[in-house]
PDB file of N, CA, C and O in Angstrom:
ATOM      1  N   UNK A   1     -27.892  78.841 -58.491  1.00  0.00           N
ATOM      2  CA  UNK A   1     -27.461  78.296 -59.755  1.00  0.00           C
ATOM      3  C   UNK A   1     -25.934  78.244 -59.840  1.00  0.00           C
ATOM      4  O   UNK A   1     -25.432  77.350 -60.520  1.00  0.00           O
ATOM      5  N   UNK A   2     -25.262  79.005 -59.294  1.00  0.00           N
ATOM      6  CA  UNK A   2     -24.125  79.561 -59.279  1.00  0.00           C
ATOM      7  C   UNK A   2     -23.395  77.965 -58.343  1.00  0.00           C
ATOM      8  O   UNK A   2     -22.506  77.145 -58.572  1.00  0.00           O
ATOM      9  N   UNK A   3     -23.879  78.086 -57.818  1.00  0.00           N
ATOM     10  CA  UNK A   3     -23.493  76.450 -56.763  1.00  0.00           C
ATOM     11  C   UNK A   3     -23.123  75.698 -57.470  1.00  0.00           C
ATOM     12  O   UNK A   3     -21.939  75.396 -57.618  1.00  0.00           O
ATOM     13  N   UNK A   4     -24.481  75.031 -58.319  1.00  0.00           N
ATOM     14  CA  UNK A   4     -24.322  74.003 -59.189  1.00  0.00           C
ATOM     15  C   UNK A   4     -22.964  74.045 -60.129  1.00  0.00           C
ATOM     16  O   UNK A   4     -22.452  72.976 -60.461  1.00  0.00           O
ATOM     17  N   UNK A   5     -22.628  74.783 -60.376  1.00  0.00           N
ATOM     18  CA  UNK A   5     -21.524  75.065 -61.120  1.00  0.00           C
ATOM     19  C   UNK A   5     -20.291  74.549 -61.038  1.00  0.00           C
ATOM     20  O   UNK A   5     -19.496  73.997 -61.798  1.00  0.00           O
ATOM     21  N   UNK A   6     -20.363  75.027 -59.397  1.00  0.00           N
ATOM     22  CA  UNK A   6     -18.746  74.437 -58.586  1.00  0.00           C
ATOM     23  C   UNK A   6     -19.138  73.382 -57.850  1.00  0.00           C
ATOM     24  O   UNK A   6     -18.525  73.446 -56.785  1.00  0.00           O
ATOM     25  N   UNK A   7     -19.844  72.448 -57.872  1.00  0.00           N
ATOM     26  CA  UNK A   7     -20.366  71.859 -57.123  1.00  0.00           C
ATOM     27  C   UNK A   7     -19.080  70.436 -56.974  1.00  0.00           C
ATOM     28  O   UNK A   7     -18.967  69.603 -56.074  1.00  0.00           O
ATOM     29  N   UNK A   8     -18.336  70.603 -58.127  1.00  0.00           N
ATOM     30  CA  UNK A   8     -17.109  69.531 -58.296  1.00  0.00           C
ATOM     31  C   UNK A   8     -15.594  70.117 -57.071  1.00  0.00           C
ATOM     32  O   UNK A   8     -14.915  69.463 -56.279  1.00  0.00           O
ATOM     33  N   UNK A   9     -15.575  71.748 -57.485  1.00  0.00           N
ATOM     34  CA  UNK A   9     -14.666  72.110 -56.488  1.00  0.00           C
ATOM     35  C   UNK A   9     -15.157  72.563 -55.338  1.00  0.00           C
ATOM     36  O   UNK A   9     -14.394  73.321 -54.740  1.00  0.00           O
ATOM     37  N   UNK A  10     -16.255  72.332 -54.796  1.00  0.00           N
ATOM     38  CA  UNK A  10     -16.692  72.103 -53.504  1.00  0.00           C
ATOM     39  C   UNK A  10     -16.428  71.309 -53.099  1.00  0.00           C
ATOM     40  O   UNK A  10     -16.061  71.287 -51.924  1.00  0.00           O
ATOM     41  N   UNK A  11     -16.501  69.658 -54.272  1.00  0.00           N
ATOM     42  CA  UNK A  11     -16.487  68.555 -52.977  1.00  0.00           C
ATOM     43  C   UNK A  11     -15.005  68.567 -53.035  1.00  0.00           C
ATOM     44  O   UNK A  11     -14.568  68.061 -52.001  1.00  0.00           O
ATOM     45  N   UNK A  12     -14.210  68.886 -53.711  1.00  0.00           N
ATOM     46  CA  UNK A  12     -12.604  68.479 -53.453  1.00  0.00           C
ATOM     47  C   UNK A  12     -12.120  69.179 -52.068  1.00  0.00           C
ATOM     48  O   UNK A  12     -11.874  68.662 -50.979  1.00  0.00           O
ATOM     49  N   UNK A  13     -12.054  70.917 -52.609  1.00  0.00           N
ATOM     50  CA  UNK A  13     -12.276  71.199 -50.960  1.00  0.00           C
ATOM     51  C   UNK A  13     -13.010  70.528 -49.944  1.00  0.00           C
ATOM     52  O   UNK A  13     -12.113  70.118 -49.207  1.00  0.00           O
ATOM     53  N   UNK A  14     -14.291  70.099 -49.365  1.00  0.00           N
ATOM     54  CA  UNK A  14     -14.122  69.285 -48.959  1.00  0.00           C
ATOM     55  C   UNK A  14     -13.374  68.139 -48.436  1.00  0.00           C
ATOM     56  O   UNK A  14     -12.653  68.108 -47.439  1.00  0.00           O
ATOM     57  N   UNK A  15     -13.656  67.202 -49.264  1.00  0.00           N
ATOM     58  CA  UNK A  15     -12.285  66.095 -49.037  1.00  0.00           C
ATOM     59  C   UNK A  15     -11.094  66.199 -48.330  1.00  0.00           C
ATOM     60  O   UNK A  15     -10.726  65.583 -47.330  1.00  0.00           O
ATOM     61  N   UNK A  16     -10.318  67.409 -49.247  1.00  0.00           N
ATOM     62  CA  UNK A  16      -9.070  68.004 -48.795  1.00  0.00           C
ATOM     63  C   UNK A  16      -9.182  68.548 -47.045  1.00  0.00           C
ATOM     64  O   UNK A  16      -8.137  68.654 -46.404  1.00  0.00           O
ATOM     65  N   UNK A  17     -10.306  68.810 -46.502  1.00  0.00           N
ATOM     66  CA  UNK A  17     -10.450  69.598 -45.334  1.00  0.00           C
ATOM     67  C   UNK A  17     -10.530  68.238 -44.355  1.00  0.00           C
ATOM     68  O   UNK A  17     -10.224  68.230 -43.163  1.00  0.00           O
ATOM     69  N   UNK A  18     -11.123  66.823 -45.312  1.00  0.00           N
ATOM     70  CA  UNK A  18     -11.378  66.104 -44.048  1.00  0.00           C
ATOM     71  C   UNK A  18     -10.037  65.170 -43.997  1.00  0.00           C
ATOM     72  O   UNK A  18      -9.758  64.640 -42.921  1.00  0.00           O
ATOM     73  N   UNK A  19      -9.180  64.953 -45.164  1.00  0.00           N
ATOM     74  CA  UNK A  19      -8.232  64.457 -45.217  1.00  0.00           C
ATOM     75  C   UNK A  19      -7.287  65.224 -44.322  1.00  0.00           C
ATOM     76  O   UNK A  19      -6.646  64.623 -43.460  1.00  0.00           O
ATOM     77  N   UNK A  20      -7.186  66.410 -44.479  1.00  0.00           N
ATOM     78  CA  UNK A  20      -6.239  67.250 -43.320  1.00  0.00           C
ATOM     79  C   UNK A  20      -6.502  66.857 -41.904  1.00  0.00           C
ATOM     80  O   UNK A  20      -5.579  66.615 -41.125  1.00  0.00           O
ATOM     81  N   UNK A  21      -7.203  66.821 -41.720  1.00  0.00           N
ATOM     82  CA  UNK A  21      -7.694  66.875 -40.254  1.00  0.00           C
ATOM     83  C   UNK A  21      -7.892  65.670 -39.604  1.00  0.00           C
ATOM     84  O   UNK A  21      -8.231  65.640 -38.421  1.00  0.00           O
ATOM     85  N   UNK A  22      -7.650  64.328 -40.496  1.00  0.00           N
ATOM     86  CA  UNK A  22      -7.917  62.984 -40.271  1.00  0.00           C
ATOM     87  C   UNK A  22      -6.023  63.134 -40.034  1.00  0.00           C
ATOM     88  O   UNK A  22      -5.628  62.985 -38.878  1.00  0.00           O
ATOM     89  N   UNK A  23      -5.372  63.310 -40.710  1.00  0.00           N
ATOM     90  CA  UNK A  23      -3.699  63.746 -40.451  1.00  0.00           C
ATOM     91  C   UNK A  23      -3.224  63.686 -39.791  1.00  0.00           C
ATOM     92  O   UNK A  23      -2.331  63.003 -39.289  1.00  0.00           O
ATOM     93  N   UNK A  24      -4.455  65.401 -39.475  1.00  0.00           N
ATOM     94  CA  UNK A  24      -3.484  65.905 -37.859  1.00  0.00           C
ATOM     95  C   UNK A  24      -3.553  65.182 -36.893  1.00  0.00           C
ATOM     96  O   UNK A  24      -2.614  64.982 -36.123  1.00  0.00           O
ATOM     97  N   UNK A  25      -5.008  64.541 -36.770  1.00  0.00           N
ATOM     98  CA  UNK A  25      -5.768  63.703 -35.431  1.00  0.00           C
ATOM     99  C   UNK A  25      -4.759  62.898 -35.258  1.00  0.00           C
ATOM    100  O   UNK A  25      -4.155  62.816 -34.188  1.00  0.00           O
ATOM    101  N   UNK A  26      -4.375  61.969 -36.692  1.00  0.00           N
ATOM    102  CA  UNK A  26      -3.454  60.721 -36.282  1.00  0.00           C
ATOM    103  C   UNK A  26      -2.074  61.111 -35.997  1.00  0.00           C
ATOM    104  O   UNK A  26      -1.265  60.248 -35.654  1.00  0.00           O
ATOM    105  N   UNK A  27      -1.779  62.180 -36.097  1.00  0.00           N
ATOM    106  CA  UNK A  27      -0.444  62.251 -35.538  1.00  0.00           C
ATOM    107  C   UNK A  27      -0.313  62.716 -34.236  1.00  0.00           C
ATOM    108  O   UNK A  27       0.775  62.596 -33.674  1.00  0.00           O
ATOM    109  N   UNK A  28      -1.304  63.253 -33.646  1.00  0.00           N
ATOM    110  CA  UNK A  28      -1.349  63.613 -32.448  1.00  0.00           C
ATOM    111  C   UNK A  28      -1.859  62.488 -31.392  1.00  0.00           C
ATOM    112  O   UNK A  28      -1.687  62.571 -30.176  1.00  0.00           O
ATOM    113  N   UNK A  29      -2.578  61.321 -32.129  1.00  0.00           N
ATOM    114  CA  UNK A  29      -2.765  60.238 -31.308  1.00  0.00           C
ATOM    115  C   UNK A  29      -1.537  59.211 -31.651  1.00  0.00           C
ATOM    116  O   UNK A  29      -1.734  58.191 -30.991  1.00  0.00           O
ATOM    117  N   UNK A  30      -0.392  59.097 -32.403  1.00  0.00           N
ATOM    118  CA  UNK A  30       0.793  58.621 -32.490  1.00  0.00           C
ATOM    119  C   UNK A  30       1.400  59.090 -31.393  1.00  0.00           C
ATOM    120  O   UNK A  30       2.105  58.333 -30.726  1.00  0.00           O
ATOM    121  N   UNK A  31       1.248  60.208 -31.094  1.00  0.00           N
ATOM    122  CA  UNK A  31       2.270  61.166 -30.321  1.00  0.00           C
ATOM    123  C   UNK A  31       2.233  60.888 -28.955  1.00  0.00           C
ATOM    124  O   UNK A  31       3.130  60.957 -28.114  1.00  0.00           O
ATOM    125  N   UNK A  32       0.351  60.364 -28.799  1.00  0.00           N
ATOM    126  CA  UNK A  32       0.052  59.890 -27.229  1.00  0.00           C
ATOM    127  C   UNK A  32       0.673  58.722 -27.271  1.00  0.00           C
ATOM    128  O   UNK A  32       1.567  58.474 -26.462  1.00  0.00           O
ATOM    129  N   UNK A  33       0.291  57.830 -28.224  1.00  0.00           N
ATOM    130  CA  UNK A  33       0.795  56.691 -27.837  1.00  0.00           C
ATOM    131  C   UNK A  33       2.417  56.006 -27.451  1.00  0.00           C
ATOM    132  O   UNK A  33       2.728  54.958 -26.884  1.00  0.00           O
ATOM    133  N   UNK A  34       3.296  57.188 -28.079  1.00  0.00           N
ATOM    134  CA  UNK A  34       4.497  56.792 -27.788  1.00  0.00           C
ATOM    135  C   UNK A  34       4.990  57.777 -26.503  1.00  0.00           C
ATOM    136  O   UNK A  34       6.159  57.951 -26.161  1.00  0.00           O
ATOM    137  N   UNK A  35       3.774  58.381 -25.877  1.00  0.00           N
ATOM    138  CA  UNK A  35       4.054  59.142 -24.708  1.00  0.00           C
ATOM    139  C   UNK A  35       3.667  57.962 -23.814  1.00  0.00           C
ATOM    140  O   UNK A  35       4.438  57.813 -22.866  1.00  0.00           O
ATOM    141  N   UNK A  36       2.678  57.107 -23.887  1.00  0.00           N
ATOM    142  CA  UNK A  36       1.973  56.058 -22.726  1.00  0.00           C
ATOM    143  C   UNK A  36       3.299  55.136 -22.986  1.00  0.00           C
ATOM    144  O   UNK A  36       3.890  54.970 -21.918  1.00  0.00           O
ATOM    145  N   UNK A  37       3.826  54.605 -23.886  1.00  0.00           N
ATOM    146  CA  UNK A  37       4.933  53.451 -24.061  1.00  0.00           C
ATOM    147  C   UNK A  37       6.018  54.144 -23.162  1.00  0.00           C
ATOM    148  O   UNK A  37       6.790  53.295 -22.716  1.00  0.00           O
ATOM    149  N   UNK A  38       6.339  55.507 -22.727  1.00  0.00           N
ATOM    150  CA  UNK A  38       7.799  55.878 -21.917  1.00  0.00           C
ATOM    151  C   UNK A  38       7.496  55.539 -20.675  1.00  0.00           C
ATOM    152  O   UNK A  38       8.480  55.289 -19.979  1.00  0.00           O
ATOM    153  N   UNK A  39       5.859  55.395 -19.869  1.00  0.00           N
ATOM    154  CA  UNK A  39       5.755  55.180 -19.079  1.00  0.00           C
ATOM    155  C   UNK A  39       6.084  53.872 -18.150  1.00  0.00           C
ATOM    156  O   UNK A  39       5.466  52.877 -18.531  1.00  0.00           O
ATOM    157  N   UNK A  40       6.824  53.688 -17.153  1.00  0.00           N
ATOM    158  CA  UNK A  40       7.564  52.708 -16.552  1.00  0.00           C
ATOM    159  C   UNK A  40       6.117  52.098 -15.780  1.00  0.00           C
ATOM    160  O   UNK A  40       5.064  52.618 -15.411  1.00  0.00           O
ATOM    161  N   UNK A  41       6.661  50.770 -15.761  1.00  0.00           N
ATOM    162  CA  UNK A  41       5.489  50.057 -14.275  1.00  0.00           C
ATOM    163  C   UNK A  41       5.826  50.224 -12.889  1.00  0.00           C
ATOM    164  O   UNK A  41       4.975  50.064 -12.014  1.00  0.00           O
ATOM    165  N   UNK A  42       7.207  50.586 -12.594  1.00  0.00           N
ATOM    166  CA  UNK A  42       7.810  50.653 -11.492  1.00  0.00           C
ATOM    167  C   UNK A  42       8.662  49.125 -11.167  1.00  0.00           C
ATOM    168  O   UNK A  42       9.308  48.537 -12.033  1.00  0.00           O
ATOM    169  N   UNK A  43       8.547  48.769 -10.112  1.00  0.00           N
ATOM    170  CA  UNK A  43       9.029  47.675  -9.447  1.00  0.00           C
ATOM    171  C   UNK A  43       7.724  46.428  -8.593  1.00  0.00           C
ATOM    172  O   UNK A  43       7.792  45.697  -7.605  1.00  0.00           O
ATOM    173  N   UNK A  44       6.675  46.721  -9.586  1.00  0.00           N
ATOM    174  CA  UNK A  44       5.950  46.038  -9.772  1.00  0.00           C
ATOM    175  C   UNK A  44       6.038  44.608 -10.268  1.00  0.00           C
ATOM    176  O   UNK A  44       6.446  44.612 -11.430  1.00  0.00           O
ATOM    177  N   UNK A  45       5.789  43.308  -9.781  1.00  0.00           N
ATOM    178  CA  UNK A  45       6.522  42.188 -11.124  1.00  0.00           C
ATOM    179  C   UNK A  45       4.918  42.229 -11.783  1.00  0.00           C
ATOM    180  O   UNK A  45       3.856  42.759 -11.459  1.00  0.00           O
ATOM    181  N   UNK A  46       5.406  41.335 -12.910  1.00  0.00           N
ATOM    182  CA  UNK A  46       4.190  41.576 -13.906  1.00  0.00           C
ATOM    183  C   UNK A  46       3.535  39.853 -13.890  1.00  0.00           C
ATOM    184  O   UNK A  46       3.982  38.773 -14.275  1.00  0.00           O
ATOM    185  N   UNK A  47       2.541  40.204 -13.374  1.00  0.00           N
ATOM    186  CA  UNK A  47       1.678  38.649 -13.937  1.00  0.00           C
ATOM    187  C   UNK A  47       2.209  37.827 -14.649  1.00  0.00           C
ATOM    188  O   UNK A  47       2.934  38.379 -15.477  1.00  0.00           O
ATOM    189  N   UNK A  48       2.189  36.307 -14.757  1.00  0.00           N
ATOM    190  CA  UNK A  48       2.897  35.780 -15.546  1.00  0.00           C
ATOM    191  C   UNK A  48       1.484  34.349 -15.564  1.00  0.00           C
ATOM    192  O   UNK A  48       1.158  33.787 -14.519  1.00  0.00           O
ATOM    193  N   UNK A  49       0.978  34.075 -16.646  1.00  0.00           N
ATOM    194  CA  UNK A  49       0.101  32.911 -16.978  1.00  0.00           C
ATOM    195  C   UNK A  49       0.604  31.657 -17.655  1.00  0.00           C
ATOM    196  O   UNK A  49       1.458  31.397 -18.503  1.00  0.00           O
ATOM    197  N   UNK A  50      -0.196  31.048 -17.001  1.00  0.00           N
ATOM    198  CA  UNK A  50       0.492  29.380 -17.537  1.00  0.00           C
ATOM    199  C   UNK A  50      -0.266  28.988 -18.261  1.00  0.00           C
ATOM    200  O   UNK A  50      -1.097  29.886 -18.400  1.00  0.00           O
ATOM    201  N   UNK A  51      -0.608  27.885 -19.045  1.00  0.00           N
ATOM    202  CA  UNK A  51      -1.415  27.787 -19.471  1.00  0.00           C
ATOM    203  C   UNK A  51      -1.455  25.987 -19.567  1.00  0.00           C
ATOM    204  O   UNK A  51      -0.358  25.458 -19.386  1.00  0.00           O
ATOM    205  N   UNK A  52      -2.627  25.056 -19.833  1.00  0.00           N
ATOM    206  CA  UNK A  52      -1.814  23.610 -20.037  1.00  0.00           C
ATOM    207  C   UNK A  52      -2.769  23.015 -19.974  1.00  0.00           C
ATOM    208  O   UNK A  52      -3.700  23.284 -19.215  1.00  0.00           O
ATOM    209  N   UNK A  53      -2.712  21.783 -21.018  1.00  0.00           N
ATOM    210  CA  UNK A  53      -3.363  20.824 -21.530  1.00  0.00           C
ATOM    211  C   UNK A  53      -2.971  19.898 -21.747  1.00  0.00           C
ATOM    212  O   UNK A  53      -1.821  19.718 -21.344  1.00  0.00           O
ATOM    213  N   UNK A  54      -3.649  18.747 -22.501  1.00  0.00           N
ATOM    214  CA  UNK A  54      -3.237  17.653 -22.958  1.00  0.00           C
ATOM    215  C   UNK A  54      -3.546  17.320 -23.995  1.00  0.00           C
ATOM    216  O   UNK A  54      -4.695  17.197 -24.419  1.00  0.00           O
ATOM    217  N   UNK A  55      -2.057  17.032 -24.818  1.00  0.00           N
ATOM    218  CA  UNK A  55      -1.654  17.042 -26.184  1.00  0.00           C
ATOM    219  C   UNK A  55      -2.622  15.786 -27.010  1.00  0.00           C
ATOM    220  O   UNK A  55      -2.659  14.598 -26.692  1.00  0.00           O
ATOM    221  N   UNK A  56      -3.226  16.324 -27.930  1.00  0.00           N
ATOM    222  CA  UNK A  56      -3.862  15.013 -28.852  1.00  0.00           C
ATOM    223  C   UNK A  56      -3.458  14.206 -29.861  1.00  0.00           C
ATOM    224  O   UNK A  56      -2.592  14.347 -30.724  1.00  0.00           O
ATOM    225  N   UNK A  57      -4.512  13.011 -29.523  1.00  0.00           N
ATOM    226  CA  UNK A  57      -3.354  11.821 -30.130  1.00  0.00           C
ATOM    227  C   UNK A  57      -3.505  12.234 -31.671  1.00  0.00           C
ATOM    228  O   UNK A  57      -4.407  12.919 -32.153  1.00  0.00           O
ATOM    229  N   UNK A  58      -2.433  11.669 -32.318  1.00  0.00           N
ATOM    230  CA  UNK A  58      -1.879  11.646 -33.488  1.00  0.00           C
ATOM    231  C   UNK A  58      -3.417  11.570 -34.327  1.00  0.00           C
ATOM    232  O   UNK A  58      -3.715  12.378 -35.206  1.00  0.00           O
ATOM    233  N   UNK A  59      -4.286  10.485 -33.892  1.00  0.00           N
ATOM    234  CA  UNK A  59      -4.739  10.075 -35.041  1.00  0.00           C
ATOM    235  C   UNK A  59      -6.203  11.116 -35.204  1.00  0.00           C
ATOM    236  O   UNK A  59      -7.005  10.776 -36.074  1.00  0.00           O
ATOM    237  N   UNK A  60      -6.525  12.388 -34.346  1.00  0.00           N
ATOM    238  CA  UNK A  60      -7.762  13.328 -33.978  1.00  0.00           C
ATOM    239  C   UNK A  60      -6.650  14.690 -34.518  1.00  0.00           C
ATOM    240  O   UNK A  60      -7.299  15.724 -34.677  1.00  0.00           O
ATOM    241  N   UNK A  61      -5.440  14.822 -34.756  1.00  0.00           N
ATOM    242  CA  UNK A  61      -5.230  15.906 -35.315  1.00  0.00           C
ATOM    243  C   UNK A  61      -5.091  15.862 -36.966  1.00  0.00           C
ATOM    244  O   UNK A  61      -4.961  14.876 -37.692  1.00  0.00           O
ATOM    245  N   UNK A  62      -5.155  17.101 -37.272  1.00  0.00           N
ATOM    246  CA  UNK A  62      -5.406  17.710 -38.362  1.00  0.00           C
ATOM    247  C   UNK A  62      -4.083  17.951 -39.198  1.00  0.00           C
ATOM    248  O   UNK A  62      -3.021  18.256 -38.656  1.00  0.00           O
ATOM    249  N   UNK A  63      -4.212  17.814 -40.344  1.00  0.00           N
ATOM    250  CA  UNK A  63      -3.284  18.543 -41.350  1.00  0.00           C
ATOM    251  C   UNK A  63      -2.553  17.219 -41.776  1.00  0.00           C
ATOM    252  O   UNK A  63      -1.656  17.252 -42.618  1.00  0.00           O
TER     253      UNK A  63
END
C-alpha cells in the first residue's frame, strides 16, 4: 500500500536514472568519435568517383 503512495516519486527517480545514464553513454560515444576523426589514412590516396550523364532537354525538366 505504502508503494502506491510514492508511486509519482518512483517514476521521477526513475526517469532521472535513465536520463543520467543516456548522458553519460553520449558523451562517452562523442569522445570515441572524435578519437576515430584523429586517426590519419596514411599515404594512402583516397578513391575519387566520377559520375556522368546526360543533361535533359529543357522541355522534360521540372520547376
Amino acid at each position: 500500500m505504502n508503494v502506491l503512495k510514492h508511486m509519482e516519486t518512483l517514476f521521477l527517480v526513475a526517469a532521472f536514472a535513465v536520463l543520467g545514464t543516456t548522458y553519460a553513454s553520449a558523451e562517452s560515444y562523442k569522445a570515441q568519435v572524435r578519437a576515430d576523426t584523429m586517426v590519419s589514412v596514411g599515404s594512402e590516396k583516397m578513391a575519387v568517383v566520377k559520375v556522368t550523364g546526360k543533361r535533359l532537354a529543357p522541355a522534360t525538366k521540372f520547376g
